[in-house]
N, C-alpha and C positions, 0 to 999 in steps of 0.2 A: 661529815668526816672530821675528827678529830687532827690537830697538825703532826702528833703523831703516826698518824693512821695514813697521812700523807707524804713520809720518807718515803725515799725510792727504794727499791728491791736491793740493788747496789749498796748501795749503802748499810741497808739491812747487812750483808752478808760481811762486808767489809768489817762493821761491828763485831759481828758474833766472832772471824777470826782474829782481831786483837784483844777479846774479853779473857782477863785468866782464865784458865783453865779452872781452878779451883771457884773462881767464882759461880760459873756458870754451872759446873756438876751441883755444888749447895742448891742454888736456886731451882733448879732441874728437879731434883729429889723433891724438893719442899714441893712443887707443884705439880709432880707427874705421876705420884707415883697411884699404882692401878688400885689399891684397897685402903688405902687411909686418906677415909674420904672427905673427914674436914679439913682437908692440904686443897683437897678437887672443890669443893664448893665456898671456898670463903672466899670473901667480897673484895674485891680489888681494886685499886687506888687505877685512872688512867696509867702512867708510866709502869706500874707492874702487868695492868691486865698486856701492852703492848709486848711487853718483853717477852711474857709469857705465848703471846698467840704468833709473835713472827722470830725469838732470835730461838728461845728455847724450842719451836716447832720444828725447825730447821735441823733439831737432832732429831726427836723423837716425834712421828709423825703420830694422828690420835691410835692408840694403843693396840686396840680390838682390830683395826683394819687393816695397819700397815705397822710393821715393827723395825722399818727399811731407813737407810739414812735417804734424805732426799740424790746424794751421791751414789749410793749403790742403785737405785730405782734407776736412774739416770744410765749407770753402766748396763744393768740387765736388760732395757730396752733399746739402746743402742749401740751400745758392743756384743753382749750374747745373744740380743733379739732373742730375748726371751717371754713369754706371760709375762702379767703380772701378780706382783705377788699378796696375795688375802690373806693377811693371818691367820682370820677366824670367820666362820657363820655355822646359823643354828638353824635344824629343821626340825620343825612338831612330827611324829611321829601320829601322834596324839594332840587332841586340842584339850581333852579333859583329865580330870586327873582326881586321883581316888584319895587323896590327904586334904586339898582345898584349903590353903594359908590365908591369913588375912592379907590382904592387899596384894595378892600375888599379881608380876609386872607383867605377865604375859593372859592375865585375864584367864587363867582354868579354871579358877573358882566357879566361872560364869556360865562356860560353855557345857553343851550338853554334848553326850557322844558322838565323838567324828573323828575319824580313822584316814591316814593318807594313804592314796592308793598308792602300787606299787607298781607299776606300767608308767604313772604319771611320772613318778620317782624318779624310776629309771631315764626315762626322754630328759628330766631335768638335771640330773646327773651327770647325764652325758655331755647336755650345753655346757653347763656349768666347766666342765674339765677342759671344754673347747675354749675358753675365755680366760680364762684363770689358772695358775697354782695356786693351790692352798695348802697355808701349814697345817694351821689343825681346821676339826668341825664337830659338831655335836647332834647326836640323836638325841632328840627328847620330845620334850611337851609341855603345858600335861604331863603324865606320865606314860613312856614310851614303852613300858612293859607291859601294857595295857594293850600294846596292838597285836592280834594273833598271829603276825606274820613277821615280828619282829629279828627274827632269823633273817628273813631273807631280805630287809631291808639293810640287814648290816653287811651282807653279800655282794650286794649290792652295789652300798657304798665302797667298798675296800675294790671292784672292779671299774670302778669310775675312776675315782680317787687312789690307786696304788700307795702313793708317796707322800701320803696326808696321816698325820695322826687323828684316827678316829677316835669319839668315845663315845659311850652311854648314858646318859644322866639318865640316874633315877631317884628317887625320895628314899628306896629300898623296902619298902614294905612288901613286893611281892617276891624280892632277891629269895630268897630261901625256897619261895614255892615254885622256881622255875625247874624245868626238866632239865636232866646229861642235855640234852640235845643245844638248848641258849647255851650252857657253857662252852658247848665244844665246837661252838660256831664266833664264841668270842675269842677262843684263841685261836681258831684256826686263821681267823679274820686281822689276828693281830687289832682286835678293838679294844680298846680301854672301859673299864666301868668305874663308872666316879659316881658315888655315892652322897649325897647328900643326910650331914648329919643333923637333924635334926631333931628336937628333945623330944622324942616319939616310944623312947623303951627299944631300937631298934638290936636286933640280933647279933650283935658286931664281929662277937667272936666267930659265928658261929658262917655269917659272909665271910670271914676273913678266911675259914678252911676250907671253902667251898671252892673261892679262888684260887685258894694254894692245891690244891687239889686237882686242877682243871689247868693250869696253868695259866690262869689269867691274868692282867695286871689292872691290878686295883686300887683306887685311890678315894680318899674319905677329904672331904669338902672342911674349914673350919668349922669348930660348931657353929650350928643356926639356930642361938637362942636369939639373934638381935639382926632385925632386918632397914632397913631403908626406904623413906616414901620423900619420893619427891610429887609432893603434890601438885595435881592436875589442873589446871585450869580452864575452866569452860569456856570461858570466852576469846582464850589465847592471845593475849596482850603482853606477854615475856619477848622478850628481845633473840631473835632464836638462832646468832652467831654465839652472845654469847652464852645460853642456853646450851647450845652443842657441845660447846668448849666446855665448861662444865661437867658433863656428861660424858666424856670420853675418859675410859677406866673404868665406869660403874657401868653404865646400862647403855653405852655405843655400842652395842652385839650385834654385827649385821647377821641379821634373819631371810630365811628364805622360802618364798611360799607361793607356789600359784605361778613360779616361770619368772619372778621378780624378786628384786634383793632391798630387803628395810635397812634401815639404820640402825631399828632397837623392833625390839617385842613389840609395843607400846605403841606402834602406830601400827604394824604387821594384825596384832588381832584385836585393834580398838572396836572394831562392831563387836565382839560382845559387850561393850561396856555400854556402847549407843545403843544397842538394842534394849541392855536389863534394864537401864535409867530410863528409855523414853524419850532419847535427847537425838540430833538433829546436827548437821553440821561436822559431828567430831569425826567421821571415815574420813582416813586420807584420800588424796586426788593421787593424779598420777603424776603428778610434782613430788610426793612423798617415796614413793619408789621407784627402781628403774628398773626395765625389762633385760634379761639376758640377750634373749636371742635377739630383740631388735636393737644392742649396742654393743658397741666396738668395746676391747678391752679399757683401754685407756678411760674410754668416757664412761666406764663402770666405776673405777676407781677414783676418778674427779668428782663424781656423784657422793661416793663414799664417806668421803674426804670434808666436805662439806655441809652445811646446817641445811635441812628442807622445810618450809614451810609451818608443820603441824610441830616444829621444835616451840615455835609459839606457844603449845600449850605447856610445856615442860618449867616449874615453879622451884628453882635451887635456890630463890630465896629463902623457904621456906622447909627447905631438906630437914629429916629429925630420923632419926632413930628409933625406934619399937620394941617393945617382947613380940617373939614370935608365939604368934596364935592361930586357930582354927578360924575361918570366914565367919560372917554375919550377912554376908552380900549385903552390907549398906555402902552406899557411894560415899559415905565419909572417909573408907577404906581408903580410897585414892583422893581426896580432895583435901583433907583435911588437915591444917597447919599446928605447926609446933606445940600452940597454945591448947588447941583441945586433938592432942590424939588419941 
């Protein structure tokens, strides 16, 4: 442990409230912010990475999980005893999916057809609302429109979840060929469809009167000509504090699968990637997730909060940029460093 790493907490706090104001909002922006990502992955000096992970965290907790000052968390659990609060998590509707990107983070490419039930859903849905508020949450996949029951999963969710902002993600390729029936279960549901645009020729005008039509509310992703790999590491030798920190903004998306809550895709459906490759070792353990029902709210959120294990394999040294393309299922897809993408 570093001597800065060694200030007390006290102290820590004591700093942050004599720091200007203006100083610390500058520094904050430079390193927080959720989509510009060479702010989140450049390499940091000791005194910066410290500022950044204890004065600047102290406002803005990692992104995706908690959007709460450490002072309001504070107040909601022990003055309104309330939950606590999730900002965000993603459930597959679908594992597969009918576009197939290159390096896609959740492994679709990989997977063959598998459909979540809807009985199981619902039991997890329920926990889920017993443990937790959440702001928002996402139906997807894969692609979610892929599953014949996708009605009554969004039913579903909106009876679990009442006071959560729902949505749909999909790539949109089959938006146009869905029935009255998907639409009018999207507004009835009060769910959101968000659109992912990518340079596919997709129908735009043509979703966009569908929705206004139906009353929907609809929303288009920026375009997806240029995507993100942060390359994998087989052997898992990254340092996985600050790998996570890193990661928080891009791909910290707690996921949820199976009665248990990931950090990101990327460890939630790693066995397809162990399986296509051949490889050994890379499924997470149950250090990498933690179960609903068998923990306390609180200690959901401390989990959250925190690097696990298989952050190890996660390589921000080596983060770069890409054209978005169709798969080739070569494991270079996700391994493969700046020099040869």
């Amino acid at each position: 442990m570093s001597v800065l790493e060694r200030i007390p907490v006290p102290v820590i706090k004591a700093a942050k409230a004599v720091l200007p104001a203006k100083m610390v909002t500058a520094a904050r922006n430079a390193v927080m912010r959720q989509y510009e990502l060479e702010h989140v992955v450049v390499r940091e000096s000791a005194a910066r990475a410290w500022f950044n992970r204890h004065v600047l965290r102290l406002y803005y907790p990692p992104s995706m999980v908690s959007q709460q000052s450490s002072v309001k968390r504070w107040v909601d659990k022990n003055i309104k005893h309330e939950l606590p609060l999730l900002h965000h998590f993603e459930v597959h509707l679908t594992d597969h999916c009918n576009l197939n990107c290159k390096g896609c983070f959740h492994f679709s490419n990989l997977y063959k057809p598998n459909f979540a039930d809807l009985e199981s859903y619902r039991s997890e849905m329920q926990e889920m609302a017993k443990k937790l508020r959440v702001t928002q949450m996402r139906l997807m996949g894969g692609e979610p429109l892929l599953h014949p029951q996708v009605n009554d999963f969004m039913r579903v969710t909106r009876e679990c979840l009442p006071d959560t902002r729902i949505c749909v993600l999909t790539n949109g390729i089959l938006v146009t060929k869905m029935p009255p029936e998907f639409w009018q279960t999207l507004a009835q549901t009060n769910t959101m469809m968000l659109c992912d645009a990518y340079p596919i020729g997709l129908p735009v005008d043509e979703i966009n009167a569908l929705a206004e039509k139906y009353g929907v509310h609809l929303e288009w992703t920026d375009d997806r000509n240029l995507f993100f790999n942060t390359p994998i590491d087989l052997e898992g030798k990254q340092d996985p504090a600050l790998e996570f920190r890193r990661c928080s903004g891009i791909s910290n998306c707690p996921n949820y699968r199976n009665g248990r809550l990931y950090p990101c895709a990327r460890i939630a459906y790693i066995e397809a990637f162990e399986e296509r490759f051949a490889l050994t070792g890379m499924d997470g353990t149950d250090a990498d997730s933690i179960s609903i029902r068998d923990s306390t709210p609180e200690e959901i959120m401390e989990f959250m909060t925190n690097p696990v294990p298989w952050c190890s394999h996660c390589d921000y040294d080596h983060f770069y940029m890409y054209g978005w393309d169709r798969t080739e299922r070569a494991i270079e897809e996700w391994t493969n460093s700046p020099a040869t993408p």
